[in-house]
Backbone as JSON, one array per atom type, in Angstrom:
{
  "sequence": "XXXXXXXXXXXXXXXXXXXXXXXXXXXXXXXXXXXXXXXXXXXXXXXXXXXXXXXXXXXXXXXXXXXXXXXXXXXXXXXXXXXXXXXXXXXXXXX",
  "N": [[9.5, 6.63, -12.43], [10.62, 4.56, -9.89], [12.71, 1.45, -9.37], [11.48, -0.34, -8.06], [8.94, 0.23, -7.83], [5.96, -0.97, -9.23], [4.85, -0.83, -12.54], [2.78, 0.8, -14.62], [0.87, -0.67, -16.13], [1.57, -3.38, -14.84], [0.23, -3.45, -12.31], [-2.22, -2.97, -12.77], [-3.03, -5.28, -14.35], [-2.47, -6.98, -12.34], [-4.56, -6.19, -10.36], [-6.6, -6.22, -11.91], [-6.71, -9.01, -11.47], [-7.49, -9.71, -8.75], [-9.78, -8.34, -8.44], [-11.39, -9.88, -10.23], [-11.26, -12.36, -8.72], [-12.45, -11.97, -6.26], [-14.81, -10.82, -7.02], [-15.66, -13.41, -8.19], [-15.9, -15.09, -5.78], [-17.54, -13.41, -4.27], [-17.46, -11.8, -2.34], [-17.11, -8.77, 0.03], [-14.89, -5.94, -0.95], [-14.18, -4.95, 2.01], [-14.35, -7.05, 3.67], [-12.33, -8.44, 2.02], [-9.95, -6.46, 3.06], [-10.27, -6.41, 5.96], [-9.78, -9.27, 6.5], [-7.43, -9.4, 5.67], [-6.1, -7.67, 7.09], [-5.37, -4.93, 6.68], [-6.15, -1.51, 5.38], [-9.72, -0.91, 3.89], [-9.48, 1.06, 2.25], [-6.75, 0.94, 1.16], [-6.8, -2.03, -0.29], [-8.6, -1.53, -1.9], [-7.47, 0.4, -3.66], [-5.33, -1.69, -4.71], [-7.1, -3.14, -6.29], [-7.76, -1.15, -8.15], [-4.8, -0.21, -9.06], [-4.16, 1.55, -8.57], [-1.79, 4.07, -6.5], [-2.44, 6.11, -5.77], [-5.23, 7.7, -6.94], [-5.64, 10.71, -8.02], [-2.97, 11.11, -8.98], [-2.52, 9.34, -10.59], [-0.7, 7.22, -9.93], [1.07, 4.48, -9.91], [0.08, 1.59, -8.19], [1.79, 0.26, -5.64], [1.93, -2.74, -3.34], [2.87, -4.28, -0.26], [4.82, -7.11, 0.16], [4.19, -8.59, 2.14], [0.93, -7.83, 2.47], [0.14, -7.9, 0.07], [0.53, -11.36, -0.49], [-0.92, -12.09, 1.65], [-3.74, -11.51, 0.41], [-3.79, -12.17, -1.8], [-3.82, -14.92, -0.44], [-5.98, -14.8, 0.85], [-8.3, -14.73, -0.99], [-7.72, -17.07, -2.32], [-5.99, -17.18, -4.87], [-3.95, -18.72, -6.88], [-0.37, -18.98, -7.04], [0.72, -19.22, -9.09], [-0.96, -18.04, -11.07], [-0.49, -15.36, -10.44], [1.94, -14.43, -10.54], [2.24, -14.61, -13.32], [0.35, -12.44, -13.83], [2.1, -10.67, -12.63], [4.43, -11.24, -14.27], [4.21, -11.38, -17.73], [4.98, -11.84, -20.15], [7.06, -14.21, -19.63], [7.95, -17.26, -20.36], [6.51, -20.5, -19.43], [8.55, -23.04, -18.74], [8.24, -25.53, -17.59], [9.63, -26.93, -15.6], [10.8, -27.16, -12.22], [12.22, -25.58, -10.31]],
  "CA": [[9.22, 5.38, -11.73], [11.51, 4.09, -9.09], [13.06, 0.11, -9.85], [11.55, -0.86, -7.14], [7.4, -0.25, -7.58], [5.34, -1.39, -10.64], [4.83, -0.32, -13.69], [0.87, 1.13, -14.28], [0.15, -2.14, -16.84], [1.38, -4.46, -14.27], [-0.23, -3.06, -11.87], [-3.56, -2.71, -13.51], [-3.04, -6.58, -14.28], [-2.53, -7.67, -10.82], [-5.64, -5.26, -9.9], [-7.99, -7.22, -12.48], [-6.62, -10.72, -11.27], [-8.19, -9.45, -7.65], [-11.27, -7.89, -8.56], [-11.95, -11.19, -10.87], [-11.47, -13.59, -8.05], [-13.24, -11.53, -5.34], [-15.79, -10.98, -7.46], [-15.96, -14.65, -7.97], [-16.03, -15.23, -4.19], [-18.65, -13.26, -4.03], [-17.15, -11.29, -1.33], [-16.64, -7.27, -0.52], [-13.74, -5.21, -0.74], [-13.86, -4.48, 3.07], [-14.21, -8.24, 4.07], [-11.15, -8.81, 2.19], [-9.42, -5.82, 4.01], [-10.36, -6.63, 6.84], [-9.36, -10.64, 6.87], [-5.85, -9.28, 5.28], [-5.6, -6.63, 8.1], [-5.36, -3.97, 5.96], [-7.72, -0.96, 5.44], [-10.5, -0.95, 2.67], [-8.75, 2.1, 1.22], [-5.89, 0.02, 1.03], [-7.51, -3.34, -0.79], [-9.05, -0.96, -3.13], [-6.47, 0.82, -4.51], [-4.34, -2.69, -5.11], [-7.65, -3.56, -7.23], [-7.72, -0.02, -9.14], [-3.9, -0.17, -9.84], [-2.85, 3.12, -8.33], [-1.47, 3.76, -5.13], [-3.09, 7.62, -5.46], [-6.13, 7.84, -7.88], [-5.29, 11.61, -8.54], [-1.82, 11.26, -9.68], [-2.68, 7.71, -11.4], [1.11, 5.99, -9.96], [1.02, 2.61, -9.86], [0.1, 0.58, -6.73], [2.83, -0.98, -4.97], [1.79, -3.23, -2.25], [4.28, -4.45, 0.53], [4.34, -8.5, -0.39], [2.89, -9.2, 2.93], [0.12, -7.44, 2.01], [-0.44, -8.73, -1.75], [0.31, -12.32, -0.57], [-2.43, -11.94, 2.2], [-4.7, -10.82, -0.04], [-4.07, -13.98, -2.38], [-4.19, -16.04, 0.45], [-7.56, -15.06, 0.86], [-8.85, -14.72, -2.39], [-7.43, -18.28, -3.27], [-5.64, -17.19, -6.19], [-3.03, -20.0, -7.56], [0.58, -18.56, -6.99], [1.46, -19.18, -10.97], [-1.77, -16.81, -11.24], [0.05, -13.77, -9.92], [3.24, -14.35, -11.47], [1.84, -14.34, -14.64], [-0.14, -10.87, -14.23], [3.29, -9.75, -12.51], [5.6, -11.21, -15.24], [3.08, -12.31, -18.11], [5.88, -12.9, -20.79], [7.72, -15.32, -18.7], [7.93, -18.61, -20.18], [6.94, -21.7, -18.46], [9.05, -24.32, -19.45], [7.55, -26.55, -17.04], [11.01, -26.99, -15.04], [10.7, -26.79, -11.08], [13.35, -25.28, -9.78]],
  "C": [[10.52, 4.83, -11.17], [11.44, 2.33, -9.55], [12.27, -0.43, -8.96], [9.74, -1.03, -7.12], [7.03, -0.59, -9.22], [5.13, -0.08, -11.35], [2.89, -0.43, -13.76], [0.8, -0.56, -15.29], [-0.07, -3.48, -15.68], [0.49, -4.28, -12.91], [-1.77, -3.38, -11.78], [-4.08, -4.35, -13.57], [-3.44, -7.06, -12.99], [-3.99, -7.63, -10.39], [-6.81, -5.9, -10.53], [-8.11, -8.87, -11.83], [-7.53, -10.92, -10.06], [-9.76, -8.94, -7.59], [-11.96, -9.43, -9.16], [-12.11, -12.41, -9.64], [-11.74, -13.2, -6.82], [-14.45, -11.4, -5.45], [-16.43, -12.37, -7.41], [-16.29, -15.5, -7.07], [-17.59, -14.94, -3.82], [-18.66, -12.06, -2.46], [-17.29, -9.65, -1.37], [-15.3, -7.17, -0.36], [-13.28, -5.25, 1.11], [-14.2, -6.0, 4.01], [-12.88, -8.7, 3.71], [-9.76, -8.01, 2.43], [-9.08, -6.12, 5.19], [-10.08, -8.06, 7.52], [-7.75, -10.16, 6.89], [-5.08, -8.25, 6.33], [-4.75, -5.37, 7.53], [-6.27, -3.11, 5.64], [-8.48, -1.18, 3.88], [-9.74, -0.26, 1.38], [-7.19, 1.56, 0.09], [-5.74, -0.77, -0.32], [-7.76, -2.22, -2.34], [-8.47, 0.07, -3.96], [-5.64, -0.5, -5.16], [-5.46, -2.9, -6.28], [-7.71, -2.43, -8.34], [-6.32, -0.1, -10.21], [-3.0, 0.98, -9.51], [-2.98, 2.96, -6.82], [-2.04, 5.82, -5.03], [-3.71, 7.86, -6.97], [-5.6, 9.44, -9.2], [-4.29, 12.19, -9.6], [-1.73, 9.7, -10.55], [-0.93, 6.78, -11.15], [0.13, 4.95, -9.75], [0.84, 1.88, -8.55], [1.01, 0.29, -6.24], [3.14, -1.43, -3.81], [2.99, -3.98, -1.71], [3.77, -5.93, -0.06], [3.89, -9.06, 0.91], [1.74, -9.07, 2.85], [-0.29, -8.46, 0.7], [-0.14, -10.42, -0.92], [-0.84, -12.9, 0.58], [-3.66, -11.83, 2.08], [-5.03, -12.18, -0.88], [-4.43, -14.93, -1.81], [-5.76, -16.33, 0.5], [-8.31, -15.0, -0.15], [-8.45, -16.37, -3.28], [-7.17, -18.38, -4.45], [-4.28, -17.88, -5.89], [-1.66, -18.93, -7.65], [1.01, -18.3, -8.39], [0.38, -17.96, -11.52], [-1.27, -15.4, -11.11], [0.72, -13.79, -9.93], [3.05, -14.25, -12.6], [1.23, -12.96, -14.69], [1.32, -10.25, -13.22], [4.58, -9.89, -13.92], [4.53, -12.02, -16.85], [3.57, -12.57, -19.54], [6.78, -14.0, -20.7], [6.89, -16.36, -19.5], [7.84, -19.49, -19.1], [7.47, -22.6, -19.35], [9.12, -25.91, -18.98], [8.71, -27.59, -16.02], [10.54, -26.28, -13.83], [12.29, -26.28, -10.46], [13.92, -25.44, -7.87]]
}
């Protein structure tokens, strides 16, 4: 694993935080592809966790992408810092 893409847990995390609040939407996969301008294939690998099913790596979306995806999914910024860093203290300090 290169420093630079995720790790399969966090990954996997992220990937539930999206399925949970698409689901919740009520939406498909290829609606929120297609708002984020990204393909289905795309979308639905970020929710699986791998960026190639076969070889199970780890996802690792560009952050225009992933924050496009939040955008539209209306997930809470502290939401997807926590399934990216999810021992991180808050100590309730804005920086």
């Amino acid at each position: 694993m290169t420093s630079d893409s995720l790790d399969r847990q966090t990954a996997q995390r992220l990937g539930s935080l999206l399925q949970s609040h698409r689901a919740d939407l009520g939406i498909t996969q290829e609606k929120v592809a297609l708002a984020a301008g990204i393909s289905r294939q795309h979308y639905q690998q970020m929710e699986y966790g791998y960026s190639d099913r076969a070889t199970r790596n780890p996802s690792n979306p560009k952050l225009r992408s992933l924050m496009s995806v939040v955008a539209i999914l209306e997930i809470p910024r502290e939401e997807v810092l926590k399934a990216l860093w999810p021992d991180e203290k808050d100590d309730g300090v804005d920086e």
